[in-house]
KOLNULUM-411154 format. One record per residue: residue in one letter; x, y, z of N, C-alpha, C, CB in turn. Coordinates in steps of 0.001 Angstrom, whole numbers, padded with zeros to 6 digits, always signed. Glycine has a CB too. Example, Ala and Ser with C-alpha at 12.3 -4.5 7.8 and 13.67 -1.06 7.14 Angstrom:
% KOLNULUM-411154
a+013190-005690+007800+012300-004500+007800+013200-003300+007800+011308-004473+009046;s+012850-002250+007080+013670-001060+007140+012900+000030+007870+014084-000598+005725;
//
This chain:
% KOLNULUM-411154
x+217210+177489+044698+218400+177914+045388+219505+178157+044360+218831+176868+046440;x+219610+179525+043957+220581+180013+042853+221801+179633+043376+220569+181578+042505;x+222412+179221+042987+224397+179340+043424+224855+180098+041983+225569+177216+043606;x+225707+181393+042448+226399+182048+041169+227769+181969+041324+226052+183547+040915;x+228701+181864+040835+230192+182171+040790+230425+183020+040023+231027+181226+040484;x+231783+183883+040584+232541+184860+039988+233278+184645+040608+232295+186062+039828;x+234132+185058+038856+235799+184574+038951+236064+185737+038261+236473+182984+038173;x+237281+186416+039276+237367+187597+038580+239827+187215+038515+236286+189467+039931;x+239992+187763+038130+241487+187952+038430+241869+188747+039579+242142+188563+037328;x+242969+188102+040541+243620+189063+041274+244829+190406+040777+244187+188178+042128;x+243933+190924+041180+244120+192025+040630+243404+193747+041219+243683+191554+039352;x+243915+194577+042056+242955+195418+042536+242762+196572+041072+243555+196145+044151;x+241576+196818+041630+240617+198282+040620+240829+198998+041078+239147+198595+040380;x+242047+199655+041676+242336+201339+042172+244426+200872+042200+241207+201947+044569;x+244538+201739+042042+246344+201893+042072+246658+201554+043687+247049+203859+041602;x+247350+201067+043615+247994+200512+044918+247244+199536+045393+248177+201472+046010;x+246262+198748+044988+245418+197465+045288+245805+196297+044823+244178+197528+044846;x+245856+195243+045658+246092+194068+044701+245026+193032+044396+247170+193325+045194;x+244096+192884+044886+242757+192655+045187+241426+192990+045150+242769+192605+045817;x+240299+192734+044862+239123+192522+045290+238914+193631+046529+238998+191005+045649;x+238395+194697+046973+238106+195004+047964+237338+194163+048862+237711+195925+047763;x+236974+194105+050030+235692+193976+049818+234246+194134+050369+235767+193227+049628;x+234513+195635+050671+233284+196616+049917+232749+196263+048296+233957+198291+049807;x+233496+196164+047414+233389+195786+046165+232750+194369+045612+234584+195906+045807;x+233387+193287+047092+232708+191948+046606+231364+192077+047530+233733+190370+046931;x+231356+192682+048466+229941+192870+049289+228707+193411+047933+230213+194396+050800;x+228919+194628+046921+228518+195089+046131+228382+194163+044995+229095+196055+046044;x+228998+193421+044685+229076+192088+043983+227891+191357+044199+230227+191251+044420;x+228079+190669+045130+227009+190026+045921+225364+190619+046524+227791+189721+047031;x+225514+191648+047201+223926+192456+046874+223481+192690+045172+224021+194278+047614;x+224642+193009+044197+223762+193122+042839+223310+191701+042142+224678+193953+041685;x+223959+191379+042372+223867+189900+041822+222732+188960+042089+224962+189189+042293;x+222554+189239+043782+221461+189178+043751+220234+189516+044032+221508+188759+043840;x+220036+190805+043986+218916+191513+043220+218762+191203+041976+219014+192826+043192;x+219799+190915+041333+218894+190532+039881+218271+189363+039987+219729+190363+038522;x+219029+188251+040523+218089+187263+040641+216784+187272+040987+218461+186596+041277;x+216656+188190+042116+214986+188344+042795+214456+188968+041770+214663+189303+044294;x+215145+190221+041451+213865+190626+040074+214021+190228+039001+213626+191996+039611;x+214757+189255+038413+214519+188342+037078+213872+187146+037340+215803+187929+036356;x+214192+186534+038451+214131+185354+038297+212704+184905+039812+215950+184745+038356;x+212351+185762+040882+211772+186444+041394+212685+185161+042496+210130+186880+041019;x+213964+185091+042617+214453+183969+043845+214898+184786+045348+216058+183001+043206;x+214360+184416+046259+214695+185687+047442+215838+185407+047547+213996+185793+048959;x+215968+186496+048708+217703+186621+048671+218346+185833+049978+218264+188453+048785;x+217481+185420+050396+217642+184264+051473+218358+183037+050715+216065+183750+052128;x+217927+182783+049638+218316+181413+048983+219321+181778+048003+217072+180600+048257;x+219894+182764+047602+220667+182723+046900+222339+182944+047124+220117+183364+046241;x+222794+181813+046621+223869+182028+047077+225254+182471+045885+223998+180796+047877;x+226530+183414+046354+227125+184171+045506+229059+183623+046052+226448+186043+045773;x+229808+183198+045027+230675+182944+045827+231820+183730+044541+230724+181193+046410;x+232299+184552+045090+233449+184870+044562+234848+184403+045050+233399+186061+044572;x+235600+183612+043424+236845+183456+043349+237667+184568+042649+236995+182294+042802;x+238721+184748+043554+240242+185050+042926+241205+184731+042705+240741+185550+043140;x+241144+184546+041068+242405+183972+040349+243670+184296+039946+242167+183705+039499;x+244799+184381+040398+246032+184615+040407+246239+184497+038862+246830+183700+041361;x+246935+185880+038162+246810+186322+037065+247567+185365+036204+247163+187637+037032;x+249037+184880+037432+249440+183635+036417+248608+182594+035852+250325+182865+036994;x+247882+182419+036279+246763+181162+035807+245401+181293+035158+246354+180425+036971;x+245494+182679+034869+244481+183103+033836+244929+183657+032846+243575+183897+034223;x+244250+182718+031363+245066+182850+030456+244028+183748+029204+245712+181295+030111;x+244082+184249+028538+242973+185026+027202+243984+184920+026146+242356+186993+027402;x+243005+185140+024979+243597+184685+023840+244805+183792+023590+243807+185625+023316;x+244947+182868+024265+245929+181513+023884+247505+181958+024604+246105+181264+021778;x+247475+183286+025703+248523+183932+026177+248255+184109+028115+248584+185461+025190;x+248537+184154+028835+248915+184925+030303+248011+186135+030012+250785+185418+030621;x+247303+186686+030744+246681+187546+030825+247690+189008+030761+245884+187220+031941;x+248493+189200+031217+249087+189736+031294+249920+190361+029821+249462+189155+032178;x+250112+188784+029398+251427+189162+028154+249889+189780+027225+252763+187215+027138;x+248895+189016+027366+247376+189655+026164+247486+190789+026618+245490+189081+026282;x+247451+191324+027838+246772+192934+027684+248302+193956+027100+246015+193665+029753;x+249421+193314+027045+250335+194169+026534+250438+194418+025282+251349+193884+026839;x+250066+192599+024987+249747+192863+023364+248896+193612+023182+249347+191837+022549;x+247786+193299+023408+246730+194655+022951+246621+196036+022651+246059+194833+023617;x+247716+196496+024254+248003+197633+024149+248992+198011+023085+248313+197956+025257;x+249764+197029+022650+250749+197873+021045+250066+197899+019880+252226+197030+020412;x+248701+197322+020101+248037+197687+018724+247462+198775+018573+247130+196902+018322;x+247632+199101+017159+247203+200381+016783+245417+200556+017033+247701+200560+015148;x+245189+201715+017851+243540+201922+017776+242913+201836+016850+243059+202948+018075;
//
C-alpha cells in the first residue's frame, strides 16, 4: 500500500490562478500512480496520493522565501 505525497507551493500554473487546479491534481494523482503499477507493479486500488499546498510564505529555497530566491535568480546574468 504505496502512500505518496506532494508538496507543491501555492501558487497557480496559468495567469490569474492561485492554486493547484484540480484537473491538474486529478492528473497528478492518475500519473503517479501509474507509475507505481508499472514500476513497482502496485494496483491502483492500493495506492494512495495526497497532495499538499504550501503557502509560499513558508516555503523557503536556497536559505531565502521562495519568492525573494526566484527574484534573485532572475537578476542573474544567464
Amino acid at each position: 500500500m504505496p502512500i505518496v505525497t506532494i508538496q507543491v507551493t501555492r501558487e497557480g500554473s496559468k495567469p490569474g490562478t492561485n492554486a493547484v487546479t484540480a484537473d491538474e491534481k486529478a492528473r497528478l494523482i492518475a500519473g503517479v500512480s501509474q507509475v507505481l503499477l508499472d514500476v513497482l507493479n502496485k494496483p491502483l486500488a492500493a495506492t494512495f496520493v495526497v497532495i499538499e499546498e504550501v503557502d509560499m510564505e513558508n516555503w523557503g529555497w536556497g536559505g531565502l522565501p521562495v519568492e525573494a530566491y526566484r527574484k534573485q535568480l532572475a537578476q542573474k546574468p544567464g
